[in-house]
C-alpha positions in Angstrom: -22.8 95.9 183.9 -20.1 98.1 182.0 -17.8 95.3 182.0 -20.2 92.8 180.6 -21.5 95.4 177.6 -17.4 96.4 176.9 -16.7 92.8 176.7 -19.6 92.1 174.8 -19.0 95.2 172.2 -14.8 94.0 172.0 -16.1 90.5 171.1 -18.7 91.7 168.5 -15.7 94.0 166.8 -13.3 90.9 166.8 -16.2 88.8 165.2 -17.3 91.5 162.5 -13.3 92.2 161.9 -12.9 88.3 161.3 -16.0 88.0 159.0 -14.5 91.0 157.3 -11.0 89.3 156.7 -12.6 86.3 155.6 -14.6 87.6 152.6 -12.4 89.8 151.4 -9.8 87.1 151.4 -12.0 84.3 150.3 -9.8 82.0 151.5 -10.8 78.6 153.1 -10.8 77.8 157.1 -7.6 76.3 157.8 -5.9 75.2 161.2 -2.5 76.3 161.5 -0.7 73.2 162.6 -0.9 71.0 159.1 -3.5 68.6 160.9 -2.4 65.3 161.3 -0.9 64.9 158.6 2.1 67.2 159.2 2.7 64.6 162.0 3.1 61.4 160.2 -0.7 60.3 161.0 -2.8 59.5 158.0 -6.1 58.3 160.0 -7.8 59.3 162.7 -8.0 55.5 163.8 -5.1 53.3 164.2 -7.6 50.6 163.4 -5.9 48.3 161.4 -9.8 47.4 160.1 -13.1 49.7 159.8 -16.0 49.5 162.5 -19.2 48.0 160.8 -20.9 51.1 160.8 -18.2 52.8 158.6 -17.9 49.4 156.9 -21.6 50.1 155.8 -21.2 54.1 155.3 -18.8 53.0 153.0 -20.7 50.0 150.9 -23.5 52.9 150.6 -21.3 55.7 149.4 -20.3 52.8 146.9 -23.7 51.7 146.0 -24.8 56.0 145.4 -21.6 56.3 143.4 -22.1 53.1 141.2 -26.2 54.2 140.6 -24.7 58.0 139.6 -22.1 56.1 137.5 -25.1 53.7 135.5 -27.9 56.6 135.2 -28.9 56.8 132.3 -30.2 60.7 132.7 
């Protein structure tokens, strides 16, 4: 039971000292690596077209953005 409540108590100071660090910085959540870009990938997909479901995601997005474009208020 000591174990479990030290381990407990190291994780809640590494938690707090990262929640610390991060709003004193105010800096955005980054990974390290670059992403995928830093490898020469520019998609997640090598799909050379869209599934229909982002197909449609997308013709919605497009529809929003033209209605926010045309409104009047």
């Amino acid at each position: 039971m000591v174990i479990f409540l030290t381990t407990f108590a190291v994780f809640l100071l590494v938690i707090a000292a990262m929640a610390i660090g991060y709003i004193i910085q105010k800096k955005t959540i980054s990974g390290s690596c670059g992403g995928l870009g830093a490898v020469g990938i520019d998609k997640e997909c090598d799909c050379p077209e869209p599934c229909d479901r982002r197909k449609a995601r997308e013709a919605k997005a497009a529809k929003q953005a033209q209605w926010e474009k045309d409104r009047i208020l």
